[in-house]
N, C-alpha and C positions, 0 to 999 in steps of 0.2 A: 588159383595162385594164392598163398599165403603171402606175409609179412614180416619182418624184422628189423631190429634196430641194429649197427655195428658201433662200437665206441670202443675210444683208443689211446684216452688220455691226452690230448692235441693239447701242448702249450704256446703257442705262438712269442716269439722273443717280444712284441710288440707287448701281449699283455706282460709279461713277470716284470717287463722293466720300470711299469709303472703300479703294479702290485705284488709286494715281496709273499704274499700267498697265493699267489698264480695257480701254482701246481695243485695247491692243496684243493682251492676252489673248483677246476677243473674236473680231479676225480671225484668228487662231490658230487656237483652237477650231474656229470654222466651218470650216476646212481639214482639220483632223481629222474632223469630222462627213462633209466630200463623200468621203473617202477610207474611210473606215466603209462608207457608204453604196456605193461603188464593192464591196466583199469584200461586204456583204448580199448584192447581187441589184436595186438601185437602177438603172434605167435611166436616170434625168436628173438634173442638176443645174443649177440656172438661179442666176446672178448676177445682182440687182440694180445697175442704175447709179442712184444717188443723189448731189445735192451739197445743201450745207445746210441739210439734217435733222439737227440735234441731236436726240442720243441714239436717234429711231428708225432711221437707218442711217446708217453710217458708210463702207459699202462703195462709193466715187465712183471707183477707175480700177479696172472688175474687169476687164478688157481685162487688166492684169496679173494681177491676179486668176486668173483661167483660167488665165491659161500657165503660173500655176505648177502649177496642177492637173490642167493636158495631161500634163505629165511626173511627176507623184506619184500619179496614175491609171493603171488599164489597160485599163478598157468599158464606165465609165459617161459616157452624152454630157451635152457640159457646153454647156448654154448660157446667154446674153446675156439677163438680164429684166431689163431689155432695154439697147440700147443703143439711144441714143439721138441718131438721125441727123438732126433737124434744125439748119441750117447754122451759126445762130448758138451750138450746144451743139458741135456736133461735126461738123467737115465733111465732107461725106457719101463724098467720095475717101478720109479718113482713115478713117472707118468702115469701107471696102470691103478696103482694105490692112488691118486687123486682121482682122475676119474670116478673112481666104484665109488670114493668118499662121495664124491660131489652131486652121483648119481642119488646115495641115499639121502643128503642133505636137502635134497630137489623133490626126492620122494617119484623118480624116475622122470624129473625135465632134462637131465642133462645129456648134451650132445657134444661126442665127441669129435670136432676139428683137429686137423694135421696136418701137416706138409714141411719141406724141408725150408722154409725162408724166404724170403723173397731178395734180399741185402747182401753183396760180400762185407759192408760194414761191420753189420749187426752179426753176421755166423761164421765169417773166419773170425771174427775176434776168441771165440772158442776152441779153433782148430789152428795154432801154433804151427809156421813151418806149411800149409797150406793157401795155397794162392787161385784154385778153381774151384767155383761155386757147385760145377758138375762131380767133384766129389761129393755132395752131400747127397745124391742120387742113390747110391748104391748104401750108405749107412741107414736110408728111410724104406728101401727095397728090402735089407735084410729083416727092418724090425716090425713094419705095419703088421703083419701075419701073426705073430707072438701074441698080440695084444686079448684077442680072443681067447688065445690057451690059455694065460695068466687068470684069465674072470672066469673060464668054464670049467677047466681041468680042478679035480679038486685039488692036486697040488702039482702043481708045475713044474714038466716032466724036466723044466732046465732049457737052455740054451749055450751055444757054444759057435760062435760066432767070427767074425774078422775085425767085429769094432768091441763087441760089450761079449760078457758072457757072464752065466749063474748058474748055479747048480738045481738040482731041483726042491723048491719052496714052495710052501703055501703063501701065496699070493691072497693076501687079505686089506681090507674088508674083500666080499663078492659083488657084483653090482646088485643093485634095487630089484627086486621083483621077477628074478628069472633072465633069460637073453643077457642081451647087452646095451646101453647106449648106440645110437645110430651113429655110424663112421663117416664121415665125411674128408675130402683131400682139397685143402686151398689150390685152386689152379693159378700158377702165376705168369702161365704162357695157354694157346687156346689148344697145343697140342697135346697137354694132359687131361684135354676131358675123356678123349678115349681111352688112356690108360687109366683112370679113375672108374671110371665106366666098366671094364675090364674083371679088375678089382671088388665092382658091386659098391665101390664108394660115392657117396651124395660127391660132389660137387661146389663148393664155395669159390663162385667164380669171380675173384678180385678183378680179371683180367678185362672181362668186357668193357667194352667203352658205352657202344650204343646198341639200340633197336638191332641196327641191322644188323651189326653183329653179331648176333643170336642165331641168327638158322640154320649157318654151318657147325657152327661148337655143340646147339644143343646137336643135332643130327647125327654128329658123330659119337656124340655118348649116348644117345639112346639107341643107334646101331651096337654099338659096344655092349649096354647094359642088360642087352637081351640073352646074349650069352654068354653074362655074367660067369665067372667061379670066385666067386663070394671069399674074399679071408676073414668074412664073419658070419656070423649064426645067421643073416639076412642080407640079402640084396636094398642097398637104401637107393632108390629109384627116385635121386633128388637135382635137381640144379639151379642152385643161390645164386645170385646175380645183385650187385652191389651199385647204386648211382645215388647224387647227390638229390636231397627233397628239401624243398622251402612251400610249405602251404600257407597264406594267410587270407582274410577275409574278400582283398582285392586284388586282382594282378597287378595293378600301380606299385601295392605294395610289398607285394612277393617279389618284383624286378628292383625294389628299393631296399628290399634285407638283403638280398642276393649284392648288388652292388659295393653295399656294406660290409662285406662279409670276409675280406680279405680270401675270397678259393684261389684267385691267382697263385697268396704265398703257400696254400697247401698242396695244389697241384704239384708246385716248383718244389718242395718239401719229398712230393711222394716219388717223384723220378731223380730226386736228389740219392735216396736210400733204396730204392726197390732195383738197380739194378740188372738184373734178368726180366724186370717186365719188356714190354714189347713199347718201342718207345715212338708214339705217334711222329710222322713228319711235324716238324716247328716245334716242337718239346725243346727248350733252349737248357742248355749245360748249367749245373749251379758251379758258381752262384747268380750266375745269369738269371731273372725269373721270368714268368710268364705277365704279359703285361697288364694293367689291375684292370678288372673288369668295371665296363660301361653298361649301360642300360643297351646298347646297340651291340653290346657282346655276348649280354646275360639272352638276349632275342635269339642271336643267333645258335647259342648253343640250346635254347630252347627249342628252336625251329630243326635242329638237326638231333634232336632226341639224346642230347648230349646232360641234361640237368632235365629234373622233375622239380616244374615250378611255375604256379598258378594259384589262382581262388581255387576252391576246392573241386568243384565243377571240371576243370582245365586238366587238376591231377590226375582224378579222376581218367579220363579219357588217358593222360599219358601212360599211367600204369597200366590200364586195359591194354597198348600197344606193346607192351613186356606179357602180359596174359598170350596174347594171341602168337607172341612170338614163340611162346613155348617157353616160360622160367618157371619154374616150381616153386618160387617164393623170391622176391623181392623186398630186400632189406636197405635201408637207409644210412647213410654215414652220415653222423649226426656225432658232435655238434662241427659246426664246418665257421666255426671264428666268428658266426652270428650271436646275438645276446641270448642267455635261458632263458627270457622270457616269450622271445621268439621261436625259441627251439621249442619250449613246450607247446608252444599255440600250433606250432607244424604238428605235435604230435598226436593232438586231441584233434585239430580239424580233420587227420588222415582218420583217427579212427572215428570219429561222428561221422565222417561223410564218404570216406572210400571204401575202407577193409569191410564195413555189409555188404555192398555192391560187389563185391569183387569175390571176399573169403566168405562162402555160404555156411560150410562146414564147420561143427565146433570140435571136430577132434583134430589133432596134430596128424599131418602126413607120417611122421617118424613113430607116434606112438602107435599107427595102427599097424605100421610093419612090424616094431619091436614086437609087440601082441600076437601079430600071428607066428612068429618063430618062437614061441613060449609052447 
């Protein structure tokens, strides 16, 4: 099992109201945190595209984002959670030019994320005059498949379509090195892993909650992925799976950043805007929130495989129970309202003391697929 980092620009109304640089601080930091993680032994980092989520993210053109961290990195791959390619968000020609940029900027880390949103907040705001989040199904059905022919075809043969259309262009830059970028589909319900799967798409599984949840979702994408028909040049036989991590020296005080940490208001933040996620029993309505957590709360979601949070020893073993469940890489949502200097400490003690134990391998799962379809 590999590792990664997710950041998303979280600005909680608590910080900006007592720092008029909140925001600025915030994408800051997370640049610090991908670049940490790059010297640990971190193999991914995924950027969020968000627009108007106050305070739970802030991070809406990570397309710049990356590039700045193509070049303030040297091997950890960076990708897109996700971008986001339907027409009326982002035209999916623009999409294909960032990407191939971003791939040669990276010198081929980069990984392409997708999916259609997770928020009617955030993607009807786009779509005027629409009121179901189930139409953006069939505008991300028409365009996944294109995106290959825009990087391969020497000049694209065109498209002609129900939401977007082009004529046929040279679609420039090419990507890095031959293939393409590995593709990957945010899942934001567990019944798209099989049509991800389907597809030959990695998998970014926002949706899991816990442990157990794993054995039916991976199961049914790797039943899927077997006979695959690939809309790209390779089958990416991946599945990302996303929980919160607090490592420090002692449990006392991993249960005491955790406490600290305000996750209650991010919780209540991410069922505020997501949705179409799948909304656990007791998930309370915003602005209602969830109620702040206690050292007897921070236990219990430990003991039910709900947060990754211990001495390092403790993590250790937690993340091994995501290995054996079958994730193909496990990434962290980070920072979660704790201070940097605690988020850095989580991020050096995972990589001194877990990702040896765990990620033996120094080559990326993505880059040796990309490789063989070259």
């Amino acid at each position: 099992m590999e590792f990664g980092l997710f950041v998303q620009g979280y600005v909680p109304a608590a910080r900006a109201k007592v720092d008029p640089e909140a925001e600025h601080k915030a994408l800051i930091e997370e640049t610090e945190y991908v670049i940490q993680a790059d010297k640990s032994g971190f193999k991914y980092a995924w950027a969020s595209e968000h627009h108007f989520l106050e305070e739970y993210s802030h991070l809406s053109a990570n397309d710049v984002y990356l590039g700045y961290l193509a070049h303030a990195t040297e091997r950890i791959h960076l990708g897109s959670g996700i971008f986001n390619p339907l027409a009326p968000v982002n035209h999916p020609v623009k999409v294909a030019e960032k990407v191939a940029m971003l791939d040669h900027l990276s010198e081929g880390r980069f990984e392409f994320g997708t999916g259609r949103g997770a928020g009617s907040h955030e993607i009807l705001g786009f779509m005027p005059g629409i009121t179901d989040m189930n139409h953006t199904k069939e505008l991300w059905e028409e365009t996944i498949a294109e995106f290959p022919k825009m990087w391969l075809q020497d000049e694209y043969a065109g498209f002609q379509g129900k939401h977007w259309s082009l004529p046929p262009r040279k679609i420039l830059p090419k990507p890095y090195g031959g293939a393409h970028p590995a593709m990957w589909y945010a899942a934001g319900s567990p019944s798209s892993y099989a049509m991800a799967g389907k597809k030959g798409l990695g998998v970014l599984g926002f949706s899991v909650q816990k442990v157990s949840d794993m054995e039916w979702v991976v199961e049914s994408y790797k039943n899927a992925v077997k006979d695959a028909e690939p809309v790209g040049a390779f089958v990416n036989d991946n599945v990302m799976v996303t929980s919160t991590a607090i490592c420090a020296e002692t449990h006392a005080k991993a249960v005491e950043i955790a406490v600290g940490g305000g996750l209650n208001y991010l919780q209540s933040l991410l069922f505020r805007y997501h949705d179409t996620f799948p909304r656990p029993e007791g998930i309370p309505e915003w602005p209602e929130l969830l109620p702040e957590y206690t050292e007897e709360i921070v236990e219990l979601l430990i003991a039910e495989e709900l947060m990754i949070c211990g001495d390092p020893d403790e993590v250790l073993k937690q993340c091994r129970r995501w290995d054996r469940a079958g994730a193909d890489q496990l990434s962290f949502g980070l920072p979660i309202g704790i201070s940097p200097e605690d988020t850095m400490n989580t991020i050096r003690l995972i990589g001194e003391h877990v990702i040896p134990r765990i990620d033996t391998d120094p080559v990326h799962r993505t880059s040796r697929m990309r490789a063989a379809a070259n």
